[in-house]
PDB file with one MODEL, atoms N, CA, C and O in Angstrom:
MODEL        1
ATOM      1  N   UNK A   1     -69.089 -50.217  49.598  1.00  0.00           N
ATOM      2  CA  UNK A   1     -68.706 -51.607  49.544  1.00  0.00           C
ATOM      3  C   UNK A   1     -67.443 -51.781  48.696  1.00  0.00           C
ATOM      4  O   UNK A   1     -66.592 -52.550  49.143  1.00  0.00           O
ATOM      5  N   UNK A   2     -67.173 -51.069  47.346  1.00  0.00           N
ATOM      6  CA  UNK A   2     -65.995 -51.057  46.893  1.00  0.00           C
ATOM      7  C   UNK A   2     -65.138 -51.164  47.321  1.00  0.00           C
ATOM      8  O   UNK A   2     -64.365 -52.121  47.296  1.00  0.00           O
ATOM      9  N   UNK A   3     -65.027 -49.593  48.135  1.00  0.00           N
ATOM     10  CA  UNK A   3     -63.835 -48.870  49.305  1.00  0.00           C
ATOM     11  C   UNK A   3     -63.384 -50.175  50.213  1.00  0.00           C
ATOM     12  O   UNK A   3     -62.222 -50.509  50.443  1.00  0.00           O
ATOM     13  N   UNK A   4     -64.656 -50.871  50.698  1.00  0.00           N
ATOM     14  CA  UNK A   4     -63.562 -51.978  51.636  1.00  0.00           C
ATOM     15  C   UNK A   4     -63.350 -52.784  50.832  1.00  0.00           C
ATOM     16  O   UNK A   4     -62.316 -53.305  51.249  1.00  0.00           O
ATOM     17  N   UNK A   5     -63.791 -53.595  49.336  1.00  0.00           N
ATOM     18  CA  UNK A   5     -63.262 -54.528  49.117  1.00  0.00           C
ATOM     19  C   UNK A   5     -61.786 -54.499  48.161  1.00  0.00           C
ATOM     20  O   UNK A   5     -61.046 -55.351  47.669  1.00  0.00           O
ATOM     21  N   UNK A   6     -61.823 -53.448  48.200  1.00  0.00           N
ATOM     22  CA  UNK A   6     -60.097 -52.596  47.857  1.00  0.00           C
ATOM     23  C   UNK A   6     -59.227 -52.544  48.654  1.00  0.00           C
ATOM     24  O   UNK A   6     -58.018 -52.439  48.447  1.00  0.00           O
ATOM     25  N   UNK A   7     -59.979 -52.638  49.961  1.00  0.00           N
ATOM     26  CA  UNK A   7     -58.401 -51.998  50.757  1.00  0.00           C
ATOM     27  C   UNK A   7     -57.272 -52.753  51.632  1.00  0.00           C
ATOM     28  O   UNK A   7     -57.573 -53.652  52.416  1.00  0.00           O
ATOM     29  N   UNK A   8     -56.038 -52.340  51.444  1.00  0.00           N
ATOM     30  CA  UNK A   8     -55.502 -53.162  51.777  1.00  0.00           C
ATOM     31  C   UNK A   8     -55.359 -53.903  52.886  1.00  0.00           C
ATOM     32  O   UNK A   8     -56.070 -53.286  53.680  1.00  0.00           O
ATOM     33  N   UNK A   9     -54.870 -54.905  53.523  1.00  0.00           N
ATOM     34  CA  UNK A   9     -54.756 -55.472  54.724  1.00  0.00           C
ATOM     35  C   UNK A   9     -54.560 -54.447  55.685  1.00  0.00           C
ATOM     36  O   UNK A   9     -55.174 -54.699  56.722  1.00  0.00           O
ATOM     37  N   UNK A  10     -53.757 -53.097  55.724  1.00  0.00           N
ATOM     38  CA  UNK A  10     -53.444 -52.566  56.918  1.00  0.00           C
ATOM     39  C   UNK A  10     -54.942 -51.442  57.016  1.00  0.00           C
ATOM     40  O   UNK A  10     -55.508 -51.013  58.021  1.00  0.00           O
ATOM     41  N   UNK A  11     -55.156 -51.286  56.005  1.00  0.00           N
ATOM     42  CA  UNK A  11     -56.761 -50.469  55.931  1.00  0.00           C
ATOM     43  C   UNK A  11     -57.436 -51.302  56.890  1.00  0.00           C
ATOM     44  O   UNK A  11     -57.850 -50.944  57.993  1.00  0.00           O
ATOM     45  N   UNK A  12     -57.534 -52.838  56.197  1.00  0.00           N
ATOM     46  CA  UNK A  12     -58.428 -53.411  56.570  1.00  0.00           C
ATOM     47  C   UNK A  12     -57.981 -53.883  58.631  1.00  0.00           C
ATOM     48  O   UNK A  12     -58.716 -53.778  59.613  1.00  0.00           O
ATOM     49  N   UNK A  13     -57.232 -54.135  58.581  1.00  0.00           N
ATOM     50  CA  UNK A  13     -56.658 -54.167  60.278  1.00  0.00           C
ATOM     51  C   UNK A  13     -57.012 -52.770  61.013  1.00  0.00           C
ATOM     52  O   UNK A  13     -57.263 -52.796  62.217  1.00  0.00           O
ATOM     53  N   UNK A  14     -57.035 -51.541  60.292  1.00  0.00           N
ATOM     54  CA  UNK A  14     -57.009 -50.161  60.944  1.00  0.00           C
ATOM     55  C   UNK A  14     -58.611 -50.225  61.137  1.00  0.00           C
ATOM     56  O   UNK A  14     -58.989 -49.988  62.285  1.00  0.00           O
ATOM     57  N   UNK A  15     -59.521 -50.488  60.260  1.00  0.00           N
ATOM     58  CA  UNK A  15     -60.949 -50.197  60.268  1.00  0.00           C
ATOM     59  C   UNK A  15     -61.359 -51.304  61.349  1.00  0.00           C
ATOM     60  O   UNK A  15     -61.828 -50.804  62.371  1.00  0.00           O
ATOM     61  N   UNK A  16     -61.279 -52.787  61.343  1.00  0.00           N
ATOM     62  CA  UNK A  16     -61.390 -53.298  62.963  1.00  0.00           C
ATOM     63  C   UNK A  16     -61.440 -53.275  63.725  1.00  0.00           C
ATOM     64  O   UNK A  16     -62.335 -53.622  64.496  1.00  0.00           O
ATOM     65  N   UNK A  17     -60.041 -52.649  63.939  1.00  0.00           N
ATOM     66  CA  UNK A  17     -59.784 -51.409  65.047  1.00  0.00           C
ATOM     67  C   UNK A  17     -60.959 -50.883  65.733  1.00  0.00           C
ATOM     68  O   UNK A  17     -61.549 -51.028  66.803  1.00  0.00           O
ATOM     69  N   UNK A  18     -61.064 -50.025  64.359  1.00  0.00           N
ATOM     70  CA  UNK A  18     -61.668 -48.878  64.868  1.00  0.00           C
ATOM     71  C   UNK A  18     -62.995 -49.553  65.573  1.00  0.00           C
ATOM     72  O   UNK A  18     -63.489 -49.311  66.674  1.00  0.00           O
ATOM     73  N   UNK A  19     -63.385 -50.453  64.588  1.00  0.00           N
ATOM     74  CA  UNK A  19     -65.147 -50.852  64.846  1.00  0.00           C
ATOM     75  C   UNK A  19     -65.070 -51.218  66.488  1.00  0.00           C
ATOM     76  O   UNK A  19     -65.821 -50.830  67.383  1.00  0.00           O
ATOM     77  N   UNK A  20     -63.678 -52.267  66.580  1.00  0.00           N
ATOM     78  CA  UNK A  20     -63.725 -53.119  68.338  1.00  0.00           C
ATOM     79  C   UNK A  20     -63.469 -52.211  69.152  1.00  0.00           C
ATOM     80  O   UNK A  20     -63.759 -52.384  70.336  1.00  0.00           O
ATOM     81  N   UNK A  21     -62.757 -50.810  68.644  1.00  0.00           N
ATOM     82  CA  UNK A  21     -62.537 -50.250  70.149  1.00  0.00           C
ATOM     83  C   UNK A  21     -64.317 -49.268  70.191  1.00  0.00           C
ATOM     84  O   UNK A  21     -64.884 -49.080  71.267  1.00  0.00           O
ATOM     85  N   UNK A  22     -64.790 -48.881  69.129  1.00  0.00           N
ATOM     86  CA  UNK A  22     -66.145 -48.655  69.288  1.00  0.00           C
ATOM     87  C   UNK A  22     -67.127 -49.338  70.165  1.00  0.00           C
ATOM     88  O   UNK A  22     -67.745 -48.882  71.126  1.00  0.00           O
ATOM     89  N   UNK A  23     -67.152 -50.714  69.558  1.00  0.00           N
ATOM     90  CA  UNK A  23     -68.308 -51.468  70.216  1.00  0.00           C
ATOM     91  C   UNK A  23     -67.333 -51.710  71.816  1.00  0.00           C
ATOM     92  O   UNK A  23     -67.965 -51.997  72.832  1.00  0.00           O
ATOM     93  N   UNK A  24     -66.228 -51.602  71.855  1.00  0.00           N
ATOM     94  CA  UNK A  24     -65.949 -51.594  73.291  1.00  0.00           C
ATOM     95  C   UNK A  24     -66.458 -50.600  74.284  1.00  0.00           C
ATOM     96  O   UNK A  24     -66.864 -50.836  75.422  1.00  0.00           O
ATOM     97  N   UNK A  25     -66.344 -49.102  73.482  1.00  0.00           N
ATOM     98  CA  UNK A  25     -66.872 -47.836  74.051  1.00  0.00           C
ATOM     99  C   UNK A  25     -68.498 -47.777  74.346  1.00  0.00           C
ATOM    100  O   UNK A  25     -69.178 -46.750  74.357  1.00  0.00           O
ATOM    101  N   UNK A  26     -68.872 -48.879  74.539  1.00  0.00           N
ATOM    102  CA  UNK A  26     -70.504 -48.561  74.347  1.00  0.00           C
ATOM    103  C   UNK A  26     -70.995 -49.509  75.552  1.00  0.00           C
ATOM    104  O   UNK A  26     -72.186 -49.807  75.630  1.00  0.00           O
ATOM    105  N   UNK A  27     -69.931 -50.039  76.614  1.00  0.00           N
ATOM    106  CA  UNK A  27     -70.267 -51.150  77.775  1.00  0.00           C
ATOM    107  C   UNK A  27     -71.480 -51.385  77.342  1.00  0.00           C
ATOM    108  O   UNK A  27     -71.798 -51.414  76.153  1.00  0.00           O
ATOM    109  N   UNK A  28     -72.491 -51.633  78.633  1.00  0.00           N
ATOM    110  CA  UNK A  28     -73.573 -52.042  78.964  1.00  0.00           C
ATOM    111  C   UNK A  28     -74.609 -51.763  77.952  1.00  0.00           C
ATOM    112  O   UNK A  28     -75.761 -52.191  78.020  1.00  0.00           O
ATOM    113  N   UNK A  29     -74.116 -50.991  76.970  1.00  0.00           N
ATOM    114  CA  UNK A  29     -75.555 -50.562  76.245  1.00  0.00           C
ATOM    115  C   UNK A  29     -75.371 -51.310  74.463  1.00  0.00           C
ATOM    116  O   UNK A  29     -76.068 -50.864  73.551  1.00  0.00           O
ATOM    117  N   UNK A  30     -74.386 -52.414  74.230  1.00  0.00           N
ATOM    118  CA  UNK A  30     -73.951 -53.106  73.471  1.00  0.00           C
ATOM    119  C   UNK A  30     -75.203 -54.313  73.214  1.00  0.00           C
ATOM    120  O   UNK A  30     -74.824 -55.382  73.692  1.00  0.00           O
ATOM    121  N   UNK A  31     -76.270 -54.391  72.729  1.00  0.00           N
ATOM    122  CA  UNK A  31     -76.908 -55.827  72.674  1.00  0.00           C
ATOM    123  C   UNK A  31     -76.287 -56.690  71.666  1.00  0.00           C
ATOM    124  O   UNK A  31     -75.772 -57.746  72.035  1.00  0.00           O
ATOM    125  N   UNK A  32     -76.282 -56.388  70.576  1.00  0.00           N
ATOM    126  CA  UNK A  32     -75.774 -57.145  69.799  1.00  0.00           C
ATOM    127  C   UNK A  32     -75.287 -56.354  68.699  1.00  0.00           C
ATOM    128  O   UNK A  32     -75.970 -55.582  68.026  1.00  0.00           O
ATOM    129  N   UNK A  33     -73.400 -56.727  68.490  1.00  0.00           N
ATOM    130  CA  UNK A  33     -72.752 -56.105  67.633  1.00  0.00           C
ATOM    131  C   UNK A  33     -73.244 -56.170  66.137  1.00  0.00           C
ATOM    132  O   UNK A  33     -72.911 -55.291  65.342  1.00  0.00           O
ATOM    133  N   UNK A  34     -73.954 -57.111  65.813  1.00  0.00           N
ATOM    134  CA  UNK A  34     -74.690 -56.943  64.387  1.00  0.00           C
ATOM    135  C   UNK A  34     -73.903 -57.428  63.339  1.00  0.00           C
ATOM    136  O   UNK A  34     -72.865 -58.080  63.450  1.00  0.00           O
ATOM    137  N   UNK A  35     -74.574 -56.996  62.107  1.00  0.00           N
ATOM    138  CA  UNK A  35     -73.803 -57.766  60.913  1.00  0.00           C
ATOM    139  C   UNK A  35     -73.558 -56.928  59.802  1.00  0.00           C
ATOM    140  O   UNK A  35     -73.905 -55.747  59.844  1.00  0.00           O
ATOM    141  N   UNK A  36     -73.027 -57.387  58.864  1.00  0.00           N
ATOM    142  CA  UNK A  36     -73.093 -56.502  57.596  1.00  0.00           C
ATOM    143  C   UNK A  36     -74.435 -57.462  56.440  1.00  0.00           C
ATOM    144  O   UNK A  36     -74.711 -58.644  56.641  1.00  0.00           O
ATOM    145  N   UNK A  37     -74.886 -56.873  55.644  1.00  0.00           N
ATOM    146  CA  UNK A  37     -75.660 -57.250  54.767  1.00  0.00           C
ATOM    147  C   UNK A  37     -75.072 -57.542  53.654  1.00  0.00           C
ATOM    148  O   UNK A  37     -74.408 -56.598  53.225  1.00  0.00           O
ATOM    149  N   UNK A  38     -75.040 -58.897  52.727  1.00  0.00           N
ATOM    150  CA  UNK A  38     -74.315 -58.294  51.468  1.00  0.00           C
ATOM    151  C   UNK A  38     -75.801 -57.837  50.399  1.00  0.00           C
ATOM    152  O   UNK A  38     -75.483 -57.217  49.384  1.00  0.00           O
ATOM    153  N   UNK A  39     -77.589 -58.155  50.613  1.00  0.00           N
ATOM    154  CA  UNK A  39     -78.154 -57.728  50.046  1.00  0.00           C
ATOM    155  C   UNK A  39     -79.271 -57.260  51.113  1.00  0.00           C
ATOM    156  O   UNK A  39     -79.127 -57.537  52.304  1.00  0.00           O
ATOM    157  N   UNK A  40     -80.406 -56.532  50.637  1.00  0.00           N
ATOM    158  CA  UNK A  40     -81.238 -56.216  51.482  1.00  0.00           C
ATOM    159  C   UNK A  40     -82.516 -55.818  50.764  1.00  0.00           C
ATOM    160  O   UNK A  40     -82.368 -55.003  49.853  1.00  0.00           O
ATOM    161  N   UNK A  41     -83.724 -56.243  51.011  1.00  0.00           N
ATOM    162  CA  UNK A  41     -85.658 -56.270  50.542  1.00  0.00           C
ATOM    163  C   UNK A  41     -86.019 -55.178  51.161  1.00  0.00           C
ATOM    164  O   UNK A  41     -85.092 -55.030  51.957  1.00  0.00           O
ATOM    165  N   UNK A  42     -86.751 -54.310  51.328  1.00  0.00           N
ATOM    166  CA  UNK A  42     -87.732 -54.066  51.762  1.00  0.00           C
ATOM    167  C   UNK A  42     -89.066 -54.724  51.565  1.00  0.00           C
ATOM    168  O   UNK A  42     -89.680 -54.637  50.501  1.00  0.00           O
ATOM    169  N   UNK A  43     -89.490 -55.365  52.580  1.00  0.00           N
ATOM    170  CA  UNK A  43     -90.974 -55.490  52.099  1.00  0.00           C
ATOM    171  C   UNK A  43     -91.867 -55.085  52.435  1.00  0.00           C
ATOM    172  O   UNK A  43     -91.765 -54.706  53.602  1.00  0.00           O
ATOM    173  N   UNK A  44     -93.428 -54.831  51.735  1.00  0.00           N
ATOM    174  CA  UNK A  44     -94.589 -54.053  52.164  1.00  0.00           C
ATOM    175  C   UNK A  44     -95.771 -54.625  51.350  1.00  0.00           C
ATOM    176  O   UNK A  44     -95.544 -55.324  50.362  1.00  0.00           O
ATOM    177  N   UNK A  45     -96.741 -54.405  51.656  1.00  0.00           N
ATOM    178  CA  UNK A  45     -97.961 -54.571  51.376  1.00  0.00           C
ATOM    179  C   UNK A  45     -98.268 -54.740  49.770  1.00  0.00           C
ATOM    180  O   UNK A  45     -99.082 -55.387  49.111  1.00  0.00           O
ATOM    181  N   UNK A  46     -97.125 -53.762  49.459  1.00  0.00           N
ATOM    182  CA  UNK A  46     -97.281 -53.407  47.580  1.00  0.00           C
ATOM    183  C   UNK A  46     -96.540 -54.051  46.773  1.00  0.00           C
ATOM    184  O   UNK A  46     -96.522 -54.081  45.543  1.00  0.00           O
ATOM    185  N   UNK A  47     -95.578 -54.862  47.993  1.00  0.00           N
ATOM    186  CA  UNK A  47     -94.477 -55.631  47.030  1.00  0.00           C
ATOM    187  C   UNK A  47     -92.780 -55.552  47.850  1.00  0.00           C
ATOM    188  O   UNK A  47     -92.262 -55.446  48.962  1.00  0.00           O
ATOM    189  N   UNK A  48     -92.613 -55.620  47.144  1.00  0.00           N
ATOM    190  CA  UNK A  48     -90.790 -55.122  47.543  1.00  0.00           C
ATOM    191  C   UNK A  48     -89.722 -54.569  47.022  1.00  0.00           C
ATOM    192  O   UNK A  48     -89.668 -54.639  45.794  1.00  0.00           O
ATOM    193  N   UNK A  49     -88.991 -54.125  47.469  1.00  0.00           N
ATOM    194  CA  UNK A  49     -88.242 -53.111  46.559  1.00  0.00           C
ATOM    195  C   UNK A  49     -86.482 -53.745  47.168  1.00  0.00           C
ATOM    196  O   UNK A  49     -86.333 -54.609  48.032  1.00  0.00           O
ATOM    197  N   UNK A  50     -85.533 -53.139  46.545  1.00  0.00           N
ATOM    198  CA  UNK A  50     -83.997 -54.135  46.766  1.00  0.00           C
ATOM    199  C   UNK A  50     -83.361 -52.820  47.326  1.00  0.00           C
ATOM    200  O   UNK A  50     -83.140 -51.835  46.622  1.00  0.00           O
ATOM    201  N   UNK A  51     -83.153 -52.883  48.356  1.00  0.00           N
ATOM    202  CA  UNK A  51     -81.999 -51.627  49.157  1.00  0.00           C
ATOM    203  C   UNK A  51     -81.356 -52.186  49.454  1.00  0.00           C
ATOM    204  O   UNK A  51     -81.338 -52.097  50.682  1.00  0.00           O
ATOM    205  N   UNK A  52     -80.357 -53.133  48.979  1.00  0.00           N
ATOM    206  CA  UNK A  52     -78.898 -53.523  49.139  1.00  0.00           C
ATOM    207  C   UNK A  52     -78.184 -52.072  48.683  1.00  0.00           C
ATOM    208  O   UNK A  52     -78.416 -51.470  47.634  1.00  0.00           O
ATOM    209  N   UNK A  53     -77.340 -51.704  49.649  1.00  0.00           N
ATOM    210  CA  UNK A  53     -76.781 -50.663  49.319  1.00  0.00           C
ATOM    211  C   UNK A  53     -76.932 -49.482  50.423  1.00  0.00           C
ATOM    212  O   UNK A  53     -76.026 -48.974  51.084  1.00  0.00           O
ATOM    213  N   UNK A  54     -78.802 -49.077  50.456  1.00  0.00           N
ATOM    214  CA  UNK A  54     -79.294 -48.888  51.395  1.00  0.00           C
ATOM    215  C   UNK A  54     -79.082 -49.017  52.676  1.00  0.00           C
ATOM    216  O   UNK A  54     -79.250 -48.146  53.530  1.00  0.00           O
ATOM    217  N   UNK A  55     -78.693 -50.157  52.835  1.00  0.00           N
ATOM    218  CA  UNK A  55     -79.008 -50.509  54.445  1.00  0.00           C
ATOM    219  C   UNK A  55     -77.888 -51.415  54.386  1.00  0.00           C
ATOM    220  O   UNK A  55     -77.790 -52.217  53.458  1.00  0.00           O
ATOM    221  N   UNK A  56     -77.091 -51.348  55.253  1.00  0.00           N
ATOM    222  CA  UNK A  56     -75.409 -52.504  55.183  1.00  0.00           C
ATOM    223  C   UNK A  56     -75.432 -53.793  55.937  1.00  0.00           C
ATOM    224  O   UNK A  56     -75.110 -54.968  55.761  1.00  0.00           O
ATOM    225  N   UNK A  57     -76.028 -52.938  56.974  1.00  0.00           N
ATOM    226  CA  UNK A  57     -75.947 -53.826  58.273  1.00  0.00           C
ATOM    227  C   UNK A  57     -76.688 -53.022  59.355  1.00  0.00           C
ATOM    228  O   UNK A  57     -77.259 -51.943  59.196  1.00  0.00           O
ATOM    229  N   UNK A  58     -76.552 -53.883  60.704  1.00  0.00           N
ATOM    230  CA  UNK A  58     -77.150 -53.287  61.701  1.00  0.00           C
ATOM    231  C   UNK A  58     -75.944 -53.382  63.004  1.00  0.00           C
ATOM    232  O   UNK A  58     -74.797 -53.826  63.058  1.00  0.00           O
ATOM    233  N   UNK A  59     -76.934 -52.668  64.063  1.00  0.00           N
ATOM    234  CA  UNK A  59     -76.282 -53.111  65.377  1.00  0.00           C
ATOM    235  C   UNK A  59     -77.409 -52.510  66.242  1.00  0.00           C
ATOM    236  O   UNK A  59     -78.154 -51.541  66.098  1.00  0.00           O
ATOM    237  N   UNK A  60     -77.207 -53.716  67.464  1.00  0.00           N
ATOM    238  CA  UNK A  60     -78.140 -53.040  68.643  1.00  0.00           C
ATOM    239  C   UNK A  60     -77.873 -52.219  69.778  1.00  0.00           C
ATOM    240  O   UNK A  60     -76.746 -52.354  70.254  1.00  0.00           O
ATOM    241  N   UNK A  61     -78.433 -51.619  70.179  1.00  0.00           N
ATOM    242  CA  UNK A  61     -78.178 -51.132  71.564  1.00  0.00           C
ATOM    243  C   UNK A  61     -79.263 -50.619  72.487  1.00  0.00           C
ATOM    244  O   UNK A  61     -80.407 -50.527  72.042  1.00  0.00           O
ATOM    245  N   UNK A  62     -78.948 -50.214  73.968  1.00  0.00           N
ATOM    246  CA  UNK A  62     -80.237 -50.002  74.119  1.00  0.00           C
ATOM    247  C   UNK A  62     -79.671 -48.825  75.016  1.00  0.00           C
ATOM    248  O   UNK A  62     -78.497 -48.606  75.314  1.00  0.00           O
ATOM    249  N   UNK A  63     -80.933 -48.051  75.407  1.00  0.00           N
ATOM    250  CA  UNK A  63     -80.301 -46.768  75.697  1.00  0.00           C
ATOM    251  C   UNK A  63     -81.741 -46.128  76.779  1.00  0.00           C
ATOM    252  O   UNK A  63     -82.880 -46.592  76.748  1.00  0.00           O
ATOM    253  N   UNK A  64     -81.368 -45.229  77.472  1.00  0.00           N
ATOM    254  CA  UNK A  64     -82.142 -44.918  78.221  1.00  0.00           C
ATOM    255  C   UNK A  64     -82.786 -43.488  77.712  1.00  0.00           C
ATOM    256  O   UNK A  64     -83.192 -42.773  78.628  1.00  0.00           O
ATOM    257  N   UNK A  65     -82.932 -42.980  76.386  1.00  0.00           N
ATOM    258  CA  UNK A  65     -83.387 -41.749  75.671  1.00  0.00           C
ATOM    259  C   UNK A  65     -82.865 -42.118  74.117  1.00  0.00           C
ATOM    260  O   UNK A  65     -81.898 -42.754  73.698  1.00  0.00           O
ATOM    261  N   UNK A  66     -83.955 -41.422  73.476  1.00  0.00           N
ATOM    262  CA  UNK A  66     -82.718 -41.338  72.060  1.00  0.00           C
ATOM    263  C   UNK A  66     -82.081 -40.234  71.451  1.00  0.00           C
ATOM    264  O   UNK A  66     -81.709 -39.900  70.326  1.00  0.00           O
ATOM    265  N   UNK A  67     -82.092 -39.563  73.179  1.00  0.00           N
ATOM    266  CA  UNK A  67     -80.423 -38.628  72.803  1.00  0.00           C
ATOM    267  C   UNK A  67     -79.758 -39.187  73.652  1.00  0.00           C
ATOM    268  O   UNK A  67     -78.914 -38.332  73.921  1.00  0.00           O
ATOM    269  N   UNK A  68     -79.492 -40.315  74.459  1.00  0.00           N
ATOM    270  CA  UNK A  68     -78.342 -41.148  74.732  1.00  0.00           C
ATOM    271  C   UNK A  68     -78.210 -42.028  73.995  1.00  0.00           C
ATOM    272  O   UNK A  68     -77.076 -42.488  74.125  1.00  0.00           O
ATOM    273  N   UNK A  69     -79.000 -42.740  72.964  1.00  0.00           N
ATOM    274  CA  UNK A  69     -78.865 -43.543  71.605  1.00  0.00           C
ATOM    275  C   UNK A  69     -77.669 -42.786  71.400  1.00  0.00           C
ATOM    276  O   UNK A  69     -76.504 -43.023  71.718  1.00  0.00           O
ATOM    277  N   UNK A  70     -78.298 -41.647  70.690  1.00  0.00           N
ATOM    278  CA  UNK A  70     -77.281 -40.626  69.536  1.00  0.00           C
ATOM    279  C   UNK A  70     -75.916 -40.269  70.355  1.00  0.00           C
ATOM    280  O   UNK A  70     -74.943 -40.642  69.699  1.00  0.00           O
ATOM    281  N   UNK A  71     -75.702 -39.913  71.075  1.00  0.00           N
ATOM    282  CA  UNK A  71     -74.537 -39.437  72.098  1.00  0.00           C
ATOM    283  C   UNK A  71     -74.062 -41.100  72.010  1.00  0.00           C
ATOM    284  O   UNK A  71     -72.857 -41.082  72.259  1.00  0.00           O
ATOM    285  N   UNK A  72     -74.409 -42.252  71.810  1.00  0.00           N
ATOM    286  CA  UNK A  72     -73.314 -43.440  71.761  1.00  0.00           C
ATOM    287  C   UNK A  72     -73.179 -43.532  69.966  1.00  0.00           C
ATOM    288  O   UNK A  72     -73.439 -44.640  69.496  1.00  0.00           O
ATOM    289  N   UNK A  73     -72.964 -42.922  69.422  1.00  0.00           N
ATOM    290  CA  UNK A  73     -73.122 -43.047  68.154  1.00  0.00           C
ATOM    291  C   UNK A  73     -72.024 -41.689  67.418  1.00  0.00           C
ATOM    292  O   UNK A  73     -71.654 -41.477  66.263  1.00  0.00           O
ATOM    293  N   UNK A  74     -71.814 -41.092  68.519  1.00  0.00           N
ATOM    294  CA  UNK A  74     -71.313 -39.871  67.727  1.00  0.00           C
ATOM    295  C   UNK A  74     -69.469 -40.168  67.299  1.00  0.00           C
ATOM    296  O   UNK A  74     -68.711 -39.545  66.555  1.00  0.00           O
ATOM    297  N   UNK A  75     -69.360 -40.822  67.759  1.00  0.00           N
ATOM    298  CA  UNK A  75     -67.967 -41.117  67.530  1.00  0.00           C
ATOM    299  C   UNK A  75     -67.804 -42.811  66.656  1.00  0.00           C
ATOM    300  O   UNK A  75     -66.784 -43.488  66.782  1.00  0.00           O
ATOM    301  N   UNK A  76     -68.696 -43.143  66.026  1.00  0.00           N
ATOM    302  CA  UNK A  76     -68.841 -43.936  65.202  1.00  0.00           C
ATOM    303  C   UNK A  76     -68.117 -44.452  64.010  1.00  0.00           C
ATOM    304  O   UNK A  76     -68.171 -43.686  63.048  1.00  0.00           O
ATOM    305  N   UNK A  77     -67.426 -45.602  63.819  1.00  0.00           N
ATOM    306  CA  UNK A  77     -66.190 -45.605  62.712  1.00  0.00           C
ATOM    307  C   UNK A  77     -67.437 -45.351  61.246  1.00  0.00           C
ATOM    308  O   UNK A  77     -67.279 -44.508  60.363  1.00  0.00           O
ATOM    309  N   UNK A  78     -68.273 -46.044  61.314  1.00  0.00           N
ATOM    310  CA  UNK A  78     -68.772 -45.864  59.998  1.00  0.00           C
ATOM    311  C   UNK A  78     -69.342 -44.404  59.358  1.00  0.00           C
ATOM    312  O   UNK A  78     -69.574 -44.119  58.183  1.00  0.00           O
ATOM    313  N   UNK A  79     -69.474 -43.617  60.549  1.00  0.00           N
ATOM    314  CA  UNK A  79     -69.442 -41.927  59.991  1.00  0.00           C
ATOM    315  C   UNK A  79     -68.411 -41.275  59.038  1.00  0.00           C
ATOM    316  O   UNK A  79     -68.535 -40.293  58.306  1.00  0.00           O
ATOM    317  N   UNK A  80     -67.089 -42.307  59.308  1.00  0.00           N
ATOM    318  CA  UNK A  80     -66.208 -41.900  58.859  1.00  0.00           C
ATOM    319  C   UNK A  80     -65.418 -42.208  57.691  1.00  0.00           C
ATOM    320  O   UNK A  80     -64.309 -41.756  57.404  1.00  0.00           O
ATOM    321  N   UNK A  81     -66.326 -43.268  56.872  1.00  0.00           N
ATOM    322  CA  UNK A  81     -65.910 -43.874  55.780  1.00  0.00           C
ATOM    323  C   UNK A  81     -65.679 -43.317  54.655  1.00  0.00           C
ATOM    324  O   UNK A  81     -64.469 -43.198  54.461  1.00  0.00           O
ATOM    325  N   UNK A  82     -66.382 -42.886  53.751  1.00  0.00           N
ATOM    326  CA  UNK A  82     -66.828 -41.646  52.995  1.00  0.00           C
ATOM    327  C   UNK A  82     -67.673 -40.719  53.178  1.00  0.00           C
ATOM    328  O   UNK A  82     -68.389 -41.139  54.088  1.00  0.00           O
ATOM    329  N   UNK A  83     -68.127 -39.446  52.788  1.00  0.00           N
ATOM    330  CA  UNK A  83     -68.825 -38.583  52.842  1.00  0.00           C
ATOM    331  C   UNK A  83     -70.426 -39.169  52.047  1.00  0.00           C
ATOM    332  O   UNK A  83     -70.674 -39.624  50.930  1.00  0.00           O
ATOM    333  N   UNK A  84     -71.298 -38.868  53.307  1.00  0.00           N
ATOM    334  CA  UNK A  84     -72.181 -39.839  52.963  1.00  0.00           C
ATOM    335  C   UNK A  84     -73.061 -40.812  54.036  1.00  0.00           C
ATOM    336  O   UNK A  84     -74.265 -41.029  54.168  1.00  0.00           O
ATOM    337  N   UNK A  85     -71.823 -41.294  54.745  1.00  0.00           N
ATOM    338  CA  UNK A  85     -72.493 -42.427  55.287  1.00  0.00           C
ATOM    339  C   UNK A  85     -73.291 -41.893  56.123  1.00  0.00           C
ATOM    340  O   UNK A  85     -73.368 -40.669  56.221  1.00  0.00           O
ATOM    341  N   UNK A  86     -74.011 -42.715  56.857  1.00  0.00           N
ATOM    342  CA  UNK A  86     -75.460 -42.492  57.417  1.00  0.00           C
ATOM    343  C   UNK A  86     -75.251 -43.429  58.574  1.00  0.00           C
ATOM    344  O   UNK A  86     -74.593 -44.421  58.261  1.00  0.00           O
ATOM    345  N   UNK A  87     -75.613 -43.378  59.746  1.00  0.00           N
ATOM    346  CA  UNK A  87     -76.847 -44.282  60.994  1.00  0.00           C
ATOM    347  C   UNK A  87     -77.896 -44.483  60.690  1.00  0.00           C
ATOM    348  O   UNK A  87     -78.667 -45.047  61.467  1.00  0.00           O
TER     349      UNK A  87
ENDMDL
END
């Protein structure tokens, strides 16, 4: 969260980019481009716990296996943020 709220306008125009020509690459299997989180709960039975940080955001898609999930995912801008990031 730092990293983007540092970076400059052309960072920030380049990473857009990247995200729209992504969610472009994904036609028909796009449900909903999703959001970012600025906090995030878990909740459960025992209580709740704060994974802001954890968990950013989401996005949907739908897929006919979930190794065609993963195969729309492999070229993903957010893989590429820092070392680290996660799906």
């Amino acid at each position: 969260m730092a990293k983007m709220q540092s970076a400059s306008a052309e960072e920030m125009k380049a990473g857009e980019k990247a995200w729209m020509d992504w969610f472009g690459s994904t036609g028909d299997a796009l449900v909903d481009m999703g959001e970012y989180f600025s906090t995030a709960v878990r909740l459960t039975t025992g209580g709740e716990e704060d994974i802001t940080g954890k968990v950013t955001g989401y996005t949907i898609i739908k897929a006919e296996s979930m190794e065609a999930a993963k195969k729309l995912f492999e070229n993903h801008p957010h893989l590429t943020w820092f070392e680290g990031c996660a799906i």
